[in-house]
KOLGU-4560 file (N, C-alpha, C; in nm, 3 decimals, padded with zeros to 5 digits):
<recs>
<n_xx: 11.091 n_yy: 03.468 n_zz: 15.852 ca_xx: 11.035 ca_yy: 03.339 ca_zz: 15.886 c_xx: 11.012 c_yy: 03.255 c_zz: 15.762 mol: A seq: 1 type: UNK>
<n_xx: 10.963 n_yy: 03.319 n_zz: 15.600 ca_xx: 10.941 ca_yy: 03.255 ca_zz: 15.539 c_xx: 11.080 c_yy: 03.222 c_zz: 15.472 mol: A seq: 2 type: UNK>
<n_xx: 11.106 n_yy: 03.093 n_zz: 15.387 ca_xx: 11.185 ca_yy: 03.079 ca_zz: 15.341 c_xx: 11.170 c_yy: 03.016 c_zz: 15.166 mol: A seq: 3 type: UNK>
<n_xx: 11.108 n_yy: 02.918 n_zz: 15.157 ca_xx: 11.016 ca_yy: 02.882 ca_zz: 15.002 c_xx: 10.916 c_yy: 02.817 c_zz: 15.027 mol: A seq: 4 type: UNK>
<n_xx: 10.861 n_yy: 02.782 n_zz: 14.929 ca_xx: 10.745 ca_yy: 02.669 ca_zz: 14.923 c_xx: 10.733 c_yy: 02.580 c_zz: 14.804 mol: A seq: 5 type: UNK>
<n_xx: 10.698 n_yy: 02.450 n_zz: 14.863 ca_xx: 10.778 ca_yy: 02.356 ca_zz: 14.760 c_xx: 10.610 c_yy: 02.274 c_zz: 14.763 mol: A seq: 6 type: UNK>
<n_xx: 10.572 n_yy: 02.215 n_zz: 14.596 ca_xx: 10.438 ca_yy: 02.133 ca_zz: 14.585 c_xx: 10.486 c_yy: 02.000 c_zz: 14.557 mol: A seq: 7 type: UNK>
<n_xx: 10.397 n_yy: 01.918 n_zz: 14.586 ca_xx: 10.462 ca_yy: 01.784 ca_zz: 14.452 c_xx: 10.397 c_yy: 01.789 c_zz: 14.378 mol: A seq: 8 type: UNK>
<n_xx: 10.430 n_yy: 01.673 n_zz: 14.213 ca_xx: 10.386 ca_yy: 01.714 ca_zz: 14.144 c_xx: 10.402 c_yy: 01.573 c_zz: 14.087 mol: A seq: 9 type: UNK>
<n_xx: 10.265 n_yy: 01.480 n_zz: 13.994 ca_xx: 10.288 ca_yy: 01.355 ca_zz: 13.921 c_xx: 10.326 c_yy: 01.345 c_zz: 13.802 mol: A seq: 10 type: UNK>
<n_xx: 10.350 n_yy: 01.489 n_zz: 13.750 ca_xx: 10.467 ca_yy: 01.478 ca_zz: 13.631 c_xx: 10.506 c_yy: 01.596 c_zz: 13.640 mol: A seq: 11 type: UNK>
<n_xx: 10.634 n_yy: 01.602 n_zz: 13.654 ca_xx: 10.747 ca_yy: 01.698 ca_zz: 13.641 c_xx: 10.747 c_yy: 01.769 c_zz: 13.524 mol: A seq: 12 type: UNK>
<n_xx: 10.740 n_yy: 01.737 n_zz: 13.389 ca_xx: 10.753 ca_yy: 01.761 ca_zz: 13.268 c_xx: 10.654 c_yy: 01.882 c_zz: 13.250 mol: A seq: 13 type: UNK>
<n_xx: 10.502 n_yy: 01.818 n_zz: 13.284 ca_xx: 10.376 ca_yy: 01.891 ca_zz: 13.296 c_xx: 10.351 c_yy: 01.998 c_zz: 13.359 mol: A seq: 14 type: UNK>
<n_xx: 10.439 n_yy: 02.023 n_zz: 13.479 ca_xx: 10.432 ca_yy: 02.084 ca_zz: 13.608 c_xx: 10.519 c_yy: 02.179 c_zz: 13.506 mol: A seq: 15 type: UNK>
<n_xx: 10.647 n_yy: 02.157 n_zz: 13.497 ca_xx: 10.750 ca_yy: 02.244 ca_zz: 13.419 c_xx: 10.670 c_yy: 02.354 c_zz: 13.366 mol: A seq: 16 type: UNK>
<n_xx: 10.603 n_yy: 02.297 n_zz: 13.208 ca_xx: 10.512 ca_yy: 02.359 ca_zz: 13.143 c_xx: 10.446 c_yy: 02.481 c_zz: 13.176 mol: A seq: 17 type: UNK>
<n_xx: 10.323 n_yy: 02.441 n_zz: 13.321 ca_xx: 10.290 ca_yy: 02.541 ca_zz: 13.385 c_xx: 10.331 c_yy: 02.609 c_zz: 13.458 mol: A seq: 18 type: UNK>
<n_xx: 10.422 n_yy: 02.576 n_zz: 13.531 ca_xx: 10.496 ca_yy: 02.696 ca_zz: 13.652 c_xx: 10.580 c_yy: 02.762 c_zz: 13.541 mol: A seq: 19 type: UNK>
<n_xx: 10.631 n_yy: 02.732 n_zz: 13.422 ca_xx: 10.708 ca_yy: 02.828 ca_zz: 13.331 c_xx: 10.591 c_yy: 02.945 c_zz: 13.276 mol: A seq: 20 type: UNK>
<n_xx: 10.460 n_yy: 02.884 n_zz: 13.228 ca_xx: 10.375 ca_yy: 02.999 ca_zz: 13.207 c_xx: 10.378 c_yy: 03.074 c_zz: 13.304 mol: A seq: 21 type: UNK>
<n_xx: 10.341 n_yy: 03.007 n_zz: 13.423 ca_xx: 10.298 ca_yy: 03.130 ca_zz: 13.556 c_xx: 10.363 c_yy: 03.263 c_zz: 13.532 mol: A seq: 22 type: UNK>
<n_xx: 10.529 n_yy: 03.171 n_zz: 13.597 ca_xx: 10.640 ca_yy: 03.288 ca_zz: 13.613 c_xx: 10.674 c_yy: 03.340 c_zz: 13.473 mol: A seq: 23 type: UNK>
<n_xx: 10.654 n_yy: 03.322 n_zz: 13.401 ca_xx: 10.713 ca_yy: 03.413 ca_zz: 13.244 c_xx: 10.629 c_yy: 03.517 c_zz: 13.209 mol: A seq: 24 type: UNK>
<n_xx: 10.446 n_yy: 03.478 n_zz: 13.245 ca_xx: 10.379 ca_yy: 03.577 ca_zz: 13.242 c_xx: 10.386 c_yy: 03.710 c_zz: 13.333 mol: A seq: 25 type: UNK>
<n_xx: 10.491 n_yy: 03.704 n_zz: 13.451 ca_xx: 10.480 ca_yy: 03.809 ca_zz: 13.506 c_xx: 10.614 c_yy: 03.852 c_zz: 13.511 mol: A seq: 26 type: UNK>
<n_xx: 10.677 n_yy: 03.812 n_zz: 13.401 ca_xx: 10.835 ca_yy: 03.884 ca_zz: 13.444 c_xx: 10.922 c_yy: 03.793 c_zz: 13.511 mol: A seq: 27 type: UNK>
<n_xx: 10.910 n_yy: 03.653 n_zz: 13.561 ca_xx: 11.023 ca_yy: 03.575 ca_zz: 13.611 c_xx: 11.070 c_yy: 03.455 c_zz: 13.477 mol: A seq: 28 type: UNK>
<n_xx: 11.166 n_yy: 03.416 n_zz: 13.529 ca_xx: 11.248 ca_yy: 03.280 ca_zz: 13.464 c_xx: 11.155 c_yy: 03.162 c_zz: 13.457 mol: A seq: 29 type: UNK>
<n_xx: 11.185 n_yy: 03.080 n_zz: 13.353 ca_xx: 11.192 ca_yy: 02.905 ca_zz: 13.366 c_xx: 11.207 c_yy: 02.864 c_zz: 13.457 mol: A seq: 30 type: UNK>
<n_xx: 11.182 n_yy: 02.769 n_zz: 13.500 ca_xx: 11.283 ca_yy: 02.699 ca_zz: 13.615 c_xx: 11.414 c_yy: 02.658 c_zz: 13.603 mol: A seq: 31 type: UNK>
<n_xx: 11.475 n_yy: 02.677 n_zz: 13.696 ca_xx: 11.572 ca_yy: 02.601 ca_zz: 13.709 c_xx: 11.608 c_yy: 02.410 c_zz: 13.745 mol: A seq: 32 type: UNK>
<n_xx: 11.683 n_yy: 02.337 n_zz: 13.691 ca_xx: 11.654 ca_yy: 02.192 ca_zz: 13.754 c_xx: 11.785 c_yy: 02.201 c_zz: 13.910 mol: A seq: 33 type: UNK>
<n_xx: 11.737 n_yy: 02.135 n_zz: 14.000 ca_xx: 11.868 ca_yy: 02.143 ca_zz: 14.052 c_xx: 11.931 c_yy: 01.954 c_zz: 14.076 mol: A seq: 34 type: UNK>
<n_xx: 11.978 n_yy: 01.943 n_zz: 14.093 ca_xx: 12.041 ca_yy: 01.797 ca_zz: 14.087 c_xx: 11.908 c_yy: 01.668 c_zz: 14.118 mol: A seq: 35 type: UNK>
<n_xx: 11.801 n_yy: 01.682 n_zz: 14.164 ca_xx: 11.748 ca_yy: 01.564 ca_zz: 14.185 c_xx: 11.621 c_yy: 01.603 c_zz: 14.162 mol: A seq: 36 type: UNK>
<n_xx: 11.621 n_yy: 01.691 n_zz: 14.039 ca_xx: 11.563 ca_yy: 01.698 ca_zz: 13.892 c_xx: 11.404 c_yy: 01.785 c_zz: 13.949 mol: A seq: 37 type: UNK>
<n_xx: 11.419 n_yy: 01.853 n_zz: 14.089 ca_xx: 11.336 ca_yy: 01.944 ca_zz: 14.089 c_xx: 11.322 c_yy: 02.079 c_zz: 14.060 mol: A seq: 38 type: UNK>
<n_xx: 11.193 n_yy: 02.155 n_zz: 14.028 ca_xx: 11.224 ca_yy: 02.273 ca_zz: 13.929 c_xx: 11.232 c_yy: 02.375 c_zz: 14.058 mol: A seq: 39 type: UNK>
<n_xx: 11.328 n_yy: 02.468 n_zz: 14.009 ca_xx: 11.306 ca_yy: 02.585 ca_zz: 14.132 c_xx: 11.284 c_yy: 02.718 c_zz: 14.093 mol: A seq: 40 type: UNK>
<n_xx: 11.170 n_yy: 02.777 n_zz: 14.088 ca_xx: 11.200 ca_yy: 02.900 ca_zz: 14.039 c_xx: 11.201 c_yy: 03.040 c_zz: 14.151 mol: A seq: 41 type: UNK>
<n_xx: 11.304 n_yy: 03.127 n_zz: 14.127 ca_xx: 11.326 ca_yy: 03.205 ca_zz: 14.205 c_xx: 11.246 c_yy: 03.379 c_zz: 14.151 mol: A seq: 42 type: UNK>
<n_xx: 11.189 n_yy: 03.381 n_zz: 14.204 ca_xx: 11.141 ca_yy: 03.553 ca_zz: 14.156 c_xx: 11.120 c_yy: 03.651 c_zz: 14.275 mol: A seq: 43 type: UNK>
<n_xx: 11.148 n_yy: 03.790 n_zz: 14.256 ca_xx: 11.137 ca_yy: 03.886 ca_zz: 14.367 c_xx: 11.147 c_yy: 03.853 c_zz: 14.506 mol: A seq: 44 type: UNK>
<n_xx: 11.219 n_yy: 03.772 n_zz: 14.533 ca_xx: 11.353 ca_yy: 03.715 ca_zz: 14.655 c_xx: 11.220 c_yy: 03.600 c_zz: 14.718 mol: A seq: 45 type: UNK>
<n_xx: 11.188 n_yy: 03.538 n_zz: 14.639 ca_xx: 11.143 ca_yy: 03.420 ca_zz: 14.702 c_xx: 11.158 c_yy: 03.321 c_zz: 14.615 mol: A seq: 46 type: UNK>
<n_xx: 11.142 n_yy: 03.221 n_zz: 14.681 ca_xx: 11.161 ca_yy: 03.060 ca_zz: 14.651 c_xx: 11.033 c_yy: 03.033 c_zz: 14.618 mol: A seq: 47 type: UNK>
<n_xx: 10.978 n_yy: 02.915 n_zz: 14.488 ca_xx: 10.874 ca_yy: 02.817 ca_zz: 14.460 c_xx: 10.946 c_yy: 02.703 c_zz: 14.404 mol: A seq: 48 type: UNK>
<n_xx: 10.934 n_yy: 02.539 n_zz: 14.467 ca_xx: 10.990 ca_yy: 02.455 ca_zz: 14.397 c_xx: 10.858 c_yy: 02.375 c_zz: 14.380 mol: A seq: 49 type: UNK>
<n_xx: 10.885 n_yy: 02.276 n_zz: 14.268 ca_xx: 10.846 ca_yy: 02.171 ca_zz: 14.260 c_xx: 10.922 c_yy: 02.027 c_zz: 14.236 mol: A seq: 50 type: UNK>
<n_xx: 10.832 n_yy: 01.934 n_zz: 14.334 ca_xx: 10.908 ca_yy: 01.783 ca_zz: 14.307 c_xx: 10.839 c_yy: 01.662 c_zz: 14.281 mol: A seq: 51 type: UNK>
<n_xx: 10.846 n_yy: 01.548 n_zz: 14.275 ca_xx: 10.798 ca_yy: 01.476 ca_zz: 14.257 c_xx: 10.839 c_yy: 01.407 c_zz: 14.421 mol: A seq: 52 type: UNK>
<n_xx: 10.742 n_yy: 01.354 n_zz: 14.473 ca_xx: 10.770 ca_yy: 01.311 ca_zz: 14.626 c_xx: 10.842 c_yy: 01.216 c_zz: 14.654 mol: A seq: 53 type: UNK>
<n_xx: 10.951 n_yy: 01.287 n_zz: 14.747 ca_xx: 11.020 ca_yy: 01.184 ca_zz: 14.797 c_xx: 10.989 c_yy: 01.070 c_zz: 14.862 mol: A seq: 54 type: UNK>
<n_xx: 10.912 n_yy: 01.053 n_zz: 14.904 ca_xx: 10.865 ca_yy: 00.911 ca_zz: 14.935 c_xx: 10.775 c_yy: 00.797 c_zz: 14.820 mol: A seq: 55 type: UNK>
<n_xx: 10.784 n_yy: 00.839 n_zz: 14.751 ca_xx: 10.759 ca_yy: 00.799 ca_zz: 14.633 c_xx: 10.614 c_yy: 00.781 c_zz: 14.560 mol: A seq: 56 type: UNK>
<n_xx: 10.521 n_yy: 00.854 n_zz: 14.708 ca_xx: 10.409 ca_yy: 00.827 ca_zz: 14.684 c_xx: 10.315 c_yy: 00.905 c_zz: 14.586 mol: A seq: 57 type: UNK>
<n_xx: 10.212 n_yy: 00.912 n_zz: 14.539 ca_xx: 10.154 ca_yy: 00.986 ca_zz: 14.537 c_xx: 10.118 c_yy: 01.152 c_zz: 14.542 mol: A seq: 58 type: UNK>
<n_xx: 10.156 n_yy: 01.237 n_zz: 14.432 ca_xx: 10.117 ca_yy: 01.385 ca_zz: 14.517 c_xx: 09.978 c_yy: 01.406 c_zz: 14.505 mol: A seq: 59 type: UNK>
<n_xx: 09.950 n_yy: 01.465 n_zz: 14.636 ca_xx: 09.828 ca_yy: 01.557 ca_zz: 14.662 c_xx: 09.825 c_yy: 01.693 c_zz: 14.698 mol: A seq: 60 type: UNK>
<n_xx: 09.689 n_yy: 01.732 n_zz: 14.650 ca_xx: 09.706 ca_yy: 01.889 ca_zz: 14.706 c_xx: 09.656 c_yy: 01.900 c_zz: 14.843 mol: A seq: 61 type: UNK>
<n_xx: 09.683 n_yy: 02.008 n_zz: 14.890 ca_xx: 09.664 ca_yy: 02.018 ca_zz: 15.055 c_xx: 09.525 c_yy: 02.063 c_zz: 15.010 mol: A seq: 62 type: UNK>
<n_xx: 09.423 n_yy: 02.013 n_zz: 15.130 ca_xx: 09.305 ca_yy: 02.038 ca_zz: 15.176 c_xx: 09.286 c_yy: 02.168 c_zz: 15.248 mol: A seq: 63 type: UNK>
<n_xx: 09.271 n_yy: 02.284 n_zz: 15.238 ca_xx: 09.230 ca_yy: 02.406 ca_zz: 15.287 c_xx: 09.328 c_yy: 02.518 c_zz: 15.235 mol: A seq: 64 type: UNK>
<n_xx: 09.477 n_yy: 02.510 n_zz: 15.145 ca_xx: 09.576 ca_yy: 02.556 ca_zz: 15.184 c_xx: 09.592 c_yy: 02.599 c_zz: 15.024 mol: A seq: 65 type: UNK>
<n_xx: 09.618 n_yy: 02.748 n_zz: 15.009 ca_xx: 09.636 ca_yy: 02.857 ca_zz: 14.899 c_xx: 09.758 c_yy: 02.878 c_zz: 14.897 mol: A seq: 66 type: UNK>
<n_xx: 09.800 n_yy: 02.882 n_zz: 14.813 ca_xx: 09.950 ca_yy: 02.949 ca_zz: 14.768 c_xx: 09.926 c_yy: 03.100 c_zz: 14.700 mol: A seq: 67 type: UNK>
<n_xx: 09.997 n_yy: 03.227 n_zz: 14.799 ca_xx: 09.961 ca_yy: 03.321 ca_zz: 14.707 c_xx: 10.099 c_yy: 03.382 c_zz: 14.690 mol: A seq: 68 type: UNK>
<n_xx: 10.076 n_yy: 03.434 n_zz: 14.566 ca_xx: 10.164 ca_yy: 03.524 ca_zz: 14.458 c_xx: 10.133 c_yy: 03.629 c_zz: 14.445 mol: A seq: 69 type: UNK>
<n_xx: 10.231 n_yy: 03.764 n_zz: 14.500 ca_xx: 10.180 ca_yy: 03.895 ca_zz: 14.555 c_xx: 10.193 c_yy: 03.934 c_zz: 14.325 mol: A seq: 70 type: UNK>
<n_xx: 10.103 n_yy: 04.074 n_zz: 14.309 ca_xx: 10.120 ca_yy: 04.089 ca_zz: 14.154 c_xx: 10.147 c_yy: 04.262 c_zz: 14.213 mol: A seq: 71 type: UNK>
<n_xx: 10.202 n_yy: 04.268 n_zz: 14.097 ca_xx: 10.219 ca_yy: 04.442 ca_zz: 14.099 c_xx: 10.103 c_yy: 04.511 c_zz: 14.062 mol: A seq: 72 type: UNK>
<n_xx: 09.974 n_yy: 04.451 n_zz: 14.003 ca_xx: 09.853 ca_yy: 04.556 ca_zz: 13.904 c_xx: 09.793 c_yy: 04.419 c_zz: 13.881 mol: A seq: 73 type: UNK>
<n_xx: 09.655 n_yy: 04.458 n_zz: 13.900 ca_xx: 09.547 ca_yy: 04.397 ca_zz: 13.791 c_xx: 09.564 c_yy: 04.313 c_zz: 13.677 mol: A seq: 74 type: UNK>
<n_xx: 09.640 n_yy: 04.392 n_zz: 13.620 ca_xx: 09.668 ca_yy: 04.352 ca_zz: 13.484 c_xx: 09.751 c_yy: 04.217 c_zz: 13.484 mol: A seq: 75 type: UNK>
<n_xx: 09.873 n_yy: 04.256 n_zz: 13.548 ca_xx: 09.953 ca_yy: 04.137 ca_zz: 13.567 c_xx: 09.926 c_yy: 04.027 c_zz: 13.653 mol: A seq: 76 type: UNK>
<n_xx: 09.789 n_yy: 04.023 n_zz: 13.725 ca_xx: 09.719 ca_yy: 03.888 ca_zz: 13.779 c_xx: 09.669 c_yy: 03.853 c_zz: 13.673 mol: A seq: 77 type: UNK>
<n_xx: 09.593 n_yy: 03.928 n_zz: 13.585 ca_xx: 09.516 ca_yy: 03.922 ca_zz: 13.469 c_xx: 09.569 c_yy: 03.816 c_zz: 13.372 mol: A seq: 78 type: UNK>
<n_xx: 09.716 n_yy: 03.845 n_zz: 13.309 ca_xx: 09.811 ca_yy: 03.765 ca_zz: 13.265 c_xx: 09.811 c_yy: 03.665 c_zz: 13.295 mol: A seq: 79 type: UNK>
<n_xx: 09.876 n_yy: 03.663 n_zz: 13.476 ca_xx: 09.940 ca_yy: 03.542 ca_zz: 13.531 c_xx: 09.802 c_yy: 03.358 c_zz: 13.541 mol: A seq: 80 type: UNK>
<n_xx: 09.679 n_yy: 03.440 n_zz: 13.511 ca_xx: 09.540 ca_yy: 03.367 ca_zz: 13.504 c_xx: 09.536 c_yy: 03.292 c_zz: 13.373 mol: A seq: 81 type: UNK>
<n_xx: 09.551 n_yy: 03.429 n_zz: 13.272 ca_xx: 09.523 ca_yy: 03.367 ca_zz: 13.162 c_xx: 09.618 c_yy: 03.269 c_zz: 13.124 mol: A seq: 82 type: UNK>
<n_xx: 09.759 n_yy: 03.329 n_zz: 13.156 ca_xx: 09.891 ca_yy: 03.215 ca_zz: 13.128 c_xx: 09.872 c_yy: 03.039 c_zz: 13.172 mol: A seq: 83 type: UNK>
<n_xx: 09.810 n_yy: 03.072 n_zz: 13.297 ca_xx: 09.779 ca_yy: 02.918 ca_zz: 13.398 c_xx: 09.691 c_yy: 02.870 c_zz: 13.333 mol: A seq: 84 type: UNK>
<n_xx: 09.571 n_yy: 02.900 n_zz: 13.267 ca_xx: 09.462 ca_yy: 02.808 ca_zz: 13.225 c_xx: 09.505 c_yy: 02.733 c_zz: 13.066 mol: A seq: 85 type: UNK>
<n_xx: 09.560 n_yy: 02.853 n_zz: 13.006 ca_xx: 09.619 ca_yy: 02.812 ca_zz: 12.879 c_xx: 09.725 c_yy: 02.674 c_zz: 12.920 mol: A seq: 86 type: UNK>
<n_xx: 09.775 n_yy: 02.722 n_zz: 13.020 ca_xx: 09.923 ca_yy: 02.555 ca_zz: 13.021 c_xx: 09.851 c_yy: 02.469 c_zz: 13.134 mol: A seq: 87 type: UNK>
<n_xx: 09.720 n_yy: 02.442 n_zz: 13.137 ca_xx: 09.655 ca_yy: 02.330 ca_zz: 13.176 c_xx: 09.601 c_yy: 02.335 c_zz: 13.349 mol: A seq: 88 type: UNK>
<n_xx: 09.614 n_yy: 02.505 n_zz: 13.400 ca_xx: 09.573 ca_yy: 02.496 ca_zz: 13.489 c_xx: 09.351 c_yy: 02.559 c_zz: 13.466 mol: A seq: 89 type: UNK>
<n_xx: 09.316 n_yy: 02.508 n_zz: 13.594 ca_xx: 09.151 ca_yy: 02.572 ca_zz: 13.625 c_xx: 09.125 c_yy: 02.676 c_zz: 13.670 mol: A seq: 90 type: UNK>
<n_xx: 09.063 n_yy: 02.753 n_zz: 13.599 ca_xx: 09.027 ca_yy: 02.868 ca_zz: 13.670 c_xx: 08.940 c_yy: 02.824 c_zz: 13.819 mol: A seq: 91 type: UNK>
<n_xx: 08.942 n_yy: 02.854 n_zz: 13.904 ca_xx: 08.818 ca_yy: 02.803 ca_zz: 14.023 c_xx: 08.795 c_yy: 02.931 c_zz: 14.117 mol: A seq: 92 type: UNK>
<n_xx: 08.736 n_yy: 02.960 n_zz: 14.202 ca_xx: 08.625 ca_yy: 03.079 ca_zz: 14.281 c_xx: 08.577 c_yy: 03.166 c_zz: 14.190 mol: A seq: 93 type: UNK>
<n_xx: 08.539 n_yy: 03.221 n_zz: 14.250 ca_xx: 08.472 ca_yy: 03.373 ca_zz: 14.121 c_xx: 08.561 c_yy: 03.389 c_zz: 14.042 mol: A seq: 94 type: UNK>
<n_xx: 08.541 n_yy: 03.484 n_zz: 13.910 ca_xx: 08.607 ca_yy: 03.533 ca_zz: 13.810 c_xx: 08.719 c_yy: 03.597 c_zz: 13.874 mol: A seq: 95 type: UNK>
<n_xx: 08.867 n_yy: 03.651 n_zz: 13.802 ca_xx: 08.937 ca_yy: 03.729 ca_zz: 13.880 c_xx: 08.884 c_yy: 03.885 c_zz: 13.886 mol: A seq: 96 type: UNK>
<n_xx: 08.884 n_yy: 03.931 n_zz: 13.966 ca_xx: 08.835 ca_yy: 04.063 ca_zz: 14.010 c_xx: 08.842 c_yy: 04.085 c_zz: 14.127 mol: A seq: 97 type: UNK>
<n_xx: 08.804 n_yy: 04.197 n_zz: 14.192 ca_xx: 08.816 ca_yy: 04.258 ca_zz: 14.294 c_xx: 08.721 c_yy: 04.227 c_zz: 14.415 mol: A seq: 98 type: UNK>
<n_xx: 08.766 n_yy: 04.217 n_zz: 14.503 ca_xx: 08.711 ca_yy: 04.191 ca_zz: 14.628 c_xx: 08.702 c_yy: 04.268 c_zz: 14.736 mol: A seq: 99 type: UNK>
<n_xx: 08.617 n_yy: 04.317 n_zz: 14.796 ca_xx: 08.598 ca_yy: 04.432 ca_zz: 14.895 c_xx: 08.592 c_yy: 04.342 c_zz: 15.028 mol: A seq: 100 type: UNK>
<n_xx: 08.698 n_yy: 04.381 n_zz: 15.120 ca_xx: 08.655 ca_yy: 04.287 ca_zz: 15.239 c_xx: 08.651 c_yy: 04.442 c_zz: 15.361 mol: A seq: 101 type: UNK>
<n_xx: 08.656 n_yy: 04.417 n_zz: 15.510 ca_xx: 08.680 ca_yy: 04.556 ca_zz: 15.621 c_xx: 08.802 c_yy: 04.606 c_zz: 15.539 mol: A seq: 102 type: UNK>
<n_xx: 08.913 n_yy: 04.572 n_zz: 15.536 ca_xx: 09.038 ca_yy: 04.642 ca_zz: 15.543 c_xx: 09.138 c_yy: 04.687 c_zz: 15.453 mol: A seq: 103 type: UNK>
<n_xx: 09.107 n_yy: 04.624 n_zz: 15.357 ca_xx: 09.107 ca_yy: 04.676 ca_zz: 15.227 c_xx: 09.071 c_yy: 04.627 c_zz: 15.110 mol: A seq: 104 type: UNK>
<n_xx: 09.091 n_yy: 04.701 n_zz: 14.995 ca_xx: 09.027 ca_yy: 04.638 ca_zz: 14.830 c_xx: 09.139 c_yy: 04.577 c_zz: 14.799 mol: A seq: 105 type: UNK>
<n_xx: 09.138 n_yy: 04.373 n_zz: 14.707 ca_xx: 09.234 ca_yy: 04.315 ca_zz: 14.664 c_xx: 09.167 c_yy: 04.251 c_zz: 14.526 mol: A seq: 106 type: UNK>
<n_xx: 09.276 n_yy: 04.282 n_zz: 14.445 ca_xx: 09.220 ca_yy: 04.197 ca_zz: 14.328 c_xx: 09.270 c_yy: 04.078 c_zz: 14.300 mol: A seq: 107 type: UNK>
<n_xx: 09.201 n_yy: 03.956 n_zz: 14.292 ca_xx: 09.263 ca_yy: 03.801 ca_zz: 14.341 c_xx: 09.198 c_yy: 03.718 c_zz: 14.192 mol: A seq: 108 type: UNK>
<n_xx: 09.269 n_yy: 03.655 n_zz: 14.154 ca_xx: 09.260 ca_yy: 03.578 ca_zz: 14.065 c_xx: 09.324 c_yy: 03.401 c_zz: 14.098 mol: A seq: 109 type: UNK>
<n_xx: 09.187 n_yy: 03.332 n_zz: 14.114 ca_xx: 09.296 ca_yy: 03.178 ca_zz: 14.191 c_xx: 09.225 c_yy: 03.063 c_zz: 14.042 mol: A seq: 110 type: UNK>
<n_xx: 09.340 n_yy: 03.002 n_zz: 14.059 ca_xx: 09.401 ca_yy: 02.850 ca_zz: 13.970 c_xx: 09.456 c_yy: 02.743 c_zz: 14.051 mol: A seq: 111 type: UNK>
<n_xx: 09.367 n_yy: 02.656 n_zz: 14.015 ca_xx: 09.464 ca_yy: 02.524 ca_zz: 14.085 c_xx: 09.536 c_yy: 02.441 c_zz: 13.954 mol: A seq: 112 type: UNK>
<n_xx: 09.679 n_yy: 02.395 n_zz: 13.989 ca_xx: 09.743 ca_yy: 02.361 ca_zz: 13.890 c_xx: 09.720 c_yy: 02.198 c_zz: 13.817 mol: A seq: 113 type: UNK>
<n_xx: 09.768 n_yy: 02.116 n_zz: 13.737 ca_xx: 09.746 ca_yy: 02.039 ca_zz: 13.680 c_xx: 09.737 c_yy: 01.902 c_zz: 13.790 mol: A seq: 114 type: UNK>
<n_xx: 09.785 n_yy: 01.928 n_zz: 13.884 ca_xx: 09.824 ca_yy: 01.887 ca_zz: 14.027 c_xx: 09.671 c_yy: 01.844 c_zz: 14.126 mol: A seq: 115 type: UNK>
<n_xx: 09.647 n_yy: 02.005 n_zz: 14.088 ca_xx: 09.521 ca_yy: 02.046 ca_zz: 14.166 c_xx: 09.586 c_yy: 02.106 c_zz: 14.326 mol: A seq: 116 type: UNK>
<n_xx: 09.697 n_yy: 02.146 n_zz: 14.321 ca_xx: 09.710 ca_yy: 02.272 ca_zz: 14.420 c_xx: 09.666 c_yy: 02.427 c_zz: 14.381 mol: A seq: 117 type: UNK>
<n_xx: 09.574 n_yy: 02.464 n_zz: 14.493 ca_xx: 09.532 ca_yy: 02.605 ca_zz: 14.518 c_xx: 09.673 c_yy: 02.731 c_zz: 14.454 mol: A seq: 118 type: UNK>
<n_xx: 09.615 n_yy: 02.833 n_zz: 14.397 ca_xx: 09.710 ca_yy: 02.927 ca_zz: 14.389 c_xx: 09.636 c_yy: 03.057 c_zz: 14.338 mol: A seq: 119 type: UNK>
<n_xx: 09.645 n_yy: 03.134 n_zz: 14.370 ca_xx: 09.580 ca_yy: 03.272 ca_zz: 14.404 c_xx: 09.681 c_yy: 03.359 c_zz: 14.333 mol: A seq: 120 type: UNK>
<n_xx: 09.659 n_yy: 03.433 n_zz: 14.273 ca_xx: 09.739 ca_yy: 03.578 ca_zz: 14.246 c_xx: 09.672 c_yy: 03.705 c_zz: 14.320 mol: A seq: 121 type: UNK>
<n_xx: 09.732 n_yy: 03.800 n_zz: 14.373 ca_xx: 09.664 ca_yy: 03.858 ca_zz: 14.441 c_xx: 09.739 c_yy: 04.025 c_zz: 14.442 mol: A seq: 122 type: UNK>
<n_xx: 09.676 n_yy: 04.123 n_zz: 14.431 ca_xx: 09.681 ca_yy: 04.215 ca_zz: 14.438 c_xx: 09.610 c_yy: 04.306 c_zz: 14.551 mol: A seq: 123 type: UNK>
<n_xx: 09.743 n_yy: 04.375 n_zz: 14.643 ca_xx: 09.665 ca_yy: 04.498 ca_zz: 14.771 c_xx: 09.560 c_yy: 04.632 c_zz: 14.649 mol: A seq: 124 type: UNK>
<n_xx: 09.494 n_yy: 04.693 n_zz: 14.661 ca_xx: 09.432 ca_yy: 04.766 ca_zz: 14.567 c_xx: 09.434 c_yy: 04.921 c_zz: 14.695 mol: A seq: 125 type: UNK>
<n_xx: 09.432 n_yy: 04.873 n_zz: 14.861 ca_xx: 09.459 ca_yy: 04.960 ca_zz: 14.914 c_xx: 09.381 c_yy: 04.958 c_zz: 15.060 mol: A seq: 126 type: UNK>
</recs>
């Protein structure tokens, strides 16, 4: 059912910057440009793009709505946090660490980007 997920973004250049930290801190590529100069980066068989909006308006971030990024370990949310704040993203909810909910333990680390879209790294712990 899923197929990618695409943000906008009011500078491309800026956006670049950080979605290259994200994905480099955990083992993926740069982006790629594809013809109408949005970045796409592909890692562990999924799609993330970014664009600048086609309608020319304005981007915003969605109101209630997380983007999450499954991590292999702790560690490598750990990274993917520190990478985002360094290239201009916010740390925001609690510190990254672990969270005990009924069904199982996850360790979640969330950043909203220069944008101010939600994004979570997140780890099953079990």
């Amino acid at each position: 059912m899923y197929s990618h997920m695409m943000v906008g973004s009011n500078d491309i250049e800026r956006s670049k910057n950080f979605y290259d930290a994200l994905f480099t801190s955990i083992g993926g590529r740069e982006a790629i440009r594809d013809p109408k100069g949005r970045l796409v980066y592909i890692h562990n068989d999924g799609a993330f793009m970014v664009t600048p909006p086609i309608d020319g308006k304005e981007a915003t971030a969605g109101n209630g709505m997380t983007i999450g990024f499954a991590m292999e370990n702790p560690e490598q949310a750990d990274a993917w946090h520190k990478a985002g704040v360094a290239a201009g993203g916010t740390s925001v909810e609690d510190p990254p660490g672990v969270r005990d909910n009924p069904q199982m333990k996850l360790y979640l680390a969330y950043l909203r980007d220069p944008d101010g879209n939600k994004l979570c790294a997140i780890h099953q712990m079990g």
